[in-house]
Structure formats: C-alpha cells, structure tokens
C-alpha positions as CSV (number, residue, x, y, z in Angstrom):
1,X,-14.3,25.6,15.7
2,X,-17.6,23.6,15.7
3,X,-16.9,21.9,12.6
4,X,-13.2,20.6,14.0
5,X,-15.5,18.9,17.0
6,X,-17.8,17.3,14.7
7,X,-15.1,15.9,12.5
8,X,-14.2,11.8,12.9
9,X,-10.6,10.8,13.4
10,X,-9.4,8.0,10.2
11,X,-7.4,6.5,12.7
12,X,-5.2,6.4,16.1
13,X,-1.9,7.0,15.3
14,X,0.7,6.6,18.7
15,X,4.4,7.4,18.4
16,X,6.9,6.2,20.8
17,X,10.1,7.4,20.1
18,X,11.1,7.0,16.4
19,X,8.0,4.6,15.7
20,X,4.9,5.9,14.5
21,X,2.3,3.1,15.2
22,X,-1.1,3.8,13.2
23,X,-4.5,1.8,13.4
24,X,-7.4,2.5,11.6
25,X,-10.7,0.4,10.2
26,X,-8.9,-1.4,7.8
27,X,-6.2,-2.7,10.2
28,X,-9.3,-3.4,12.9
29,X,-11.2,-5.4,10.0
30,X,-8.1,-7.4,9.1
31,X,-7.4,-8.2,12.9
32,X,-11.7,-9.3,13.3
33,X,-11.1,-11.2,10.0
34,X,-7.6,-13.1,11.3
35,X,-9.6,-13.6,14.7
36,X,-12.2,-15.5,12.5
37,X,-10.1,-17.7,10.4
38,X,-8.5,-18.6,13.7
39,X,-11.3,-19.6,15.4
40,X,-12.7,-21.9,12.2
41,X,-8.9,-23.5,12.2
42,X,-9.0,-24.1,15.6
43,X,-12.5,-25.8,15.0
44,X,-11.8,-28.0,12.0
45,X,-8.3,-29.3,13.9
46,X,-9.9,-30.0,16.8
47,X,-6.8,-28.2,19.0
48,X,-7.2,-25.4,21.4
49,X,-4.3,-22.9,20.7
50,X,-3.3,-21.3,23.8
51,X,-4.1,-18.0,24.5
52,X,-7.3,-18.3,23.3
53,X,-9.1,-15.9,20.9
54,X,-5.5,-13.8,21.0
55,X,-3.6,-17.3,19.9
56,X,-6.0,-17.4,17.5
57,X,-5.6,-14.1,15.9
58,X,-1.3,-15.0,16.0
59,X,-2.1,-18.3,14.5
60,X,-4.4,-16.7,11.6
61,X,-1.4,-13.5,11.3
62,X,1.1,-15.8,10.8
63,X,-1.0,-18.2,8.5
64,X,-1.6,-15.2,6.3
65,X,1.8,-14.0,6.5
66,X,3.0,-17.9,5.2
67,X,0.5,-18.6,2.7
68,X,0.9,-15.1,0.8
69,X,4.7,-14.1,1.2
70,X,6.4,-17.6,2.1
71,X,4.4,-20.0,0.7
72,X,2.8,-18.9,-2.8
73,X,0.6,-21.1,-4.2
74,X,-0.8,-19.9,-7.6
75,X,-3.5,-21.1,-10.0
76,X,-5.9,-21.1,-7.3
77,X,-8.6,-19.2,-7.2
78,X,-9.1,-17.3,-3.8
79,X,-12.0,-15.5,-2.1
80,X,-10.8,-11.9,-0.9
81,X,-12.8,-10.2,2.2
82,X,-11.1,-6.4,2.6
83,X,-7.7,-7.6,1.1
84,X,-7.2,-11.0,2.6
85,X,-7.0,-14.0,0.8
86,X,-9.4,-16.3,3.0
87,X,-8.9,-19.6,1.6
88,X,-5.1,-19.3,1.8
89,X,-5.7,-17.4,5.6
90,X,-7.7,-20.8,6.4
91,X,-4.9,-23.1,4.8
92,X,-1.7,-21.3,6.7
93,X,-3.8,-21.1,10.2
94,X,-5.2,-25.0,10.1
95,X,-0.9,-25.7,9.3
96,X,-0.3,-23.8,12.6
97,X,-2.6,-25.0,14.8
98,X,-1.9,-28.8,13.5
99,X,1.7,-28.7,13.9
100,X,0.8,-27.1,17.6
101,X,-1.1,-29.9,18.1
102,X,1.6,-32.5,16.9
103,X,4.3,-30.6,19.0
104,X,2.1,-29.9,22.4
105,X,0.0,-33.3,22.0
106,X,2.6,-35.8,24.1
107,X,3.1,-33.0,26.9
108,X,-0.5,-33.0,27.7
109,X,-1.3,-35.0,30.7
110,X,-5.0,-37.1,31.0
111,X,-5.9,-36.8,34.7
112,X,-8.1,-40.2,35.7
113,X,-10.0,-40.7,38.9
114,X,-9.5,-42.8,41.3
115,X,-12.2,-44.5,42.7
C-alpha cells in the first residue's frame, strides 16, 4: 500500500463523456516551448497579439501546426527541442502575428491630448 503512495502519476488524464483528454510532461514542454516561440514572434513583429501570453501560445500552436502539416518546406535544416521544429515554429508564428498586425493595424485608434 506504501509503495502505491509513493508512486508518481505520468500524467492527468480527464474524461468527459466519450473524450478522454490526457496531459503529461511532454504535452506541458510543448505548450512552455509554443509559449516561447510566441513571445520571440511577438517581439521581432513588433505586434502585441491579444490575449497575451495565451494569444501567444495560439499564435505559436497554429504556426506549428502550418509550417509542419500545411506548409512543408524541405531541404532545410531545422533545430528540434522535444519534437518541435523551432525554426519552422518561429517562421509560422512571425506569419500569424504579421498578418494580425496587417488586419487589426487600421482599427487601432491613436488617442492625442488636447492641450
């Protein structure tokens, strides 16, 4: 009985109806590695994604998500961190926040003081 208690879990698996839903450290380090990539595309466009560090993570999801099942760019040579292709991460989440910016860029309103 001691030895069940001492045991770790792998992961957090939640089921909800017919869906089983798991997450475990690999899913957590591809979600802290998407949440970086973001951050860096939001950075080097110079756009602010809304929803901050989760717009981020959604930019960088779908960036990878383009770049490796879209959008397959071969004969380059890519740097993988934990199974995800960082350079083509980068490449798909700078495209995302830079059309954002092109689409969201006329609706934002400059506020000037009057004197």
């Amino acid at each position: 009985m001691l030895a069940h208690m001492l045991v770790l879990a792998d992961g957090v698996t939640i089921q909800i109806g017919g869906n089983a839903w798991s997450f475990n450290l690999s899913f957590l380090l591809y979600l802290f590695i998407a949440a970086i990539v973001g951050l860096i595309a939001e950075y080097i466009v110079g756009w602010r994604l809304p929803l901050g560090i989760i717009g981020a993570i959604i930019a960088a999801l779908i960036g990878i998500w383009l770049m490796t099942h879209l959008i397959v760019i071969t004969g380059v040579g890519d740097i993988f961190v934990f199974g995800v292709p960082i350079v083509r991460a980068l490449v798909g989440a700078i495209v995302l926040v830079a059309l954002w910016h092109l689409l969201t860029y006329g609706l934002v309103r400059h506020r000037y003081r009057r004197a």
